[in-house]
ZAMARGU-4260 file (C-alpha; in steps of 0.2 Angstrom, whole numbers, plus 5000, padded with zeros to 4 digits):
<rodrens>
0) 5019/4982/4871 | 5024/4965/4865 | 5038/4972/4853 | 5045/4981/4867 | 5047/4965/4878
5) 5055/4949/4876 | 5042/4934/4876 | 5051/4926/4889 | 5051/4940/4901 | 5030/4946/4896
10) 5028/4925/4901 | 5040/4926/4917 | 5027/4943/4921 | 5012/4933/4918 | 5015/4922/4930
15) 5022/4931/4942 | 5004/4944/4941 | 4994/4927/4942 | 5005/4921/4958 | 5002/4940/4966
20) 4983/4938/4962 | 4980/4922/4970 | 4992/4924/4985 | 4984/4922/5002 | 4987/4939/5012
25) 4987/4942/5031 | 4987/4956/5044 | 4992/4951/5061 | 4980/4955/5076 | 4996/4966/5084
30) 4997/4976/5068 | 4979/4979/5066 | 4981/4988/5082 | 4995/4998/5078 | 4986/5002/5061
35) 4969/5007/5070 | 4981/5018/5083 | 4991/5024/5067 | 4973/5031/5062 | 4967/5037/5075
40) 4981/5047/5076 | 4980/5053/5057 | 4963/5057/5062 | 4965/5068/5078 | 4980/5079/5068
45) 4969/5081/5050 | 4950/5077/5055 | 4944/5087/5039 | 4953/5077/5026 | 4958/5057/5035
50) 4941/5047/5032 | 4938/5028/5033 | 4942/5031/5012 | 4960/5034/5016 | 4961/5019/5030
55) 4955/5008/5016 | 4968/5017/5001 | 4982/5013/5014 | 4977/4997/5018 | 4975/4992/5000
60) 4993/5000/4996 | 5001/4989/5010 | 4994/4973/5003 | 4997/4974/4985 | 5017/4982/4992
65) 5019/4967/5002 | 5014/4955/4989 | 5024/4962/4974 | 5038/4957/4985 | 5033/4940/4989
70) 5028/4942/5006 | 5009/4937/5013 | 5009/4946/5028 | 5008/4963/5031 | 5024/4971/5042
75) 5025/4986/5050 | 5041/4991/5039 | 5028/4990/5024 | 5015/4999/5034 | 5025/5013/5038
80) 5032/5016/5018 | 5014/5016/5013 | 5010/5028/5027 | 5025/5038/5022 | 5025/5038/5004
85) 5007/5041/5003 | 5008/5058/5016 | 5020/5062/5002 | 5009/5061/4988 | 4995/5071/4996
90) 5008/5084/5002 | 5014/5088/4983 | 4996/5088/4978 | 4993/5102/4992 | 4995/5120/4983
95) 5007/5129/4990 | 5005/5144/4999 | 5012/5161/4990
</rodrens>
C-alpha cells in the first residue's frame, strides 16, 4: 500500500484515523427519541428480520458516518442516510422473486 501512496498523504491519513478514534461522540436526547420511534417503526413493518442487532449496526453506522466528516454529534440528516442506505443494502441482498 505504501508505494501506492505518497508519504505525506499515508501521514495526513494517520492522523486523521487517530483524530476520528479519540473524538468524543454524542446523540442528543431529542434524537434518541426519533431513533427509538424510527425503530419501533422498522419493527412493527418487518418483525421477522429488525432485531436489537440491527438497532446497534445503524447506530454504529451513524456514528463512525458522522465522525468521518468531523462532526461529534449525531444529526438526523446522518440518521436518516444510514437508515436509507442500509435499507438498500439489505434490499440488493434480498433474492429476487422469479
Amino acid at each position: 500500500m505504501g508505494e501506492y501512496l505518497d508519504p505525506v498523504l499515508m501521514n495526513g491519513l494517520r492522523q486523521y484515523l487517530t483524530a476520528v478514534k479519540n473524538m468524543d461522540f454524542v446523540i442528543e436526547d431529542s434524537l434518541q427519541q426519533q431513533i427509538q420511534a424510527d425503530f419501533v417503526l422498522m419493527r412493527q413493518m418487518n418483525p421477522d428480520k429488525v432485531t436489537a442487532n440491527e438497532l446497534h449496526s445503524l447506530l454504529t453506522l451513524a456514528r463512525l458516518m458522522s465522525q468521518s466528516m468531523g462532526q461529534k454529534h449525531l444529526s438526523i440528516e446522518t440518521w436518516d442516510r444510514v437508515v436509507k442506505m442500509e435499507a438498500e443494502r439489505v434490499s440488493r441482498q434480498e433474492p429476487s422473486s422469479p
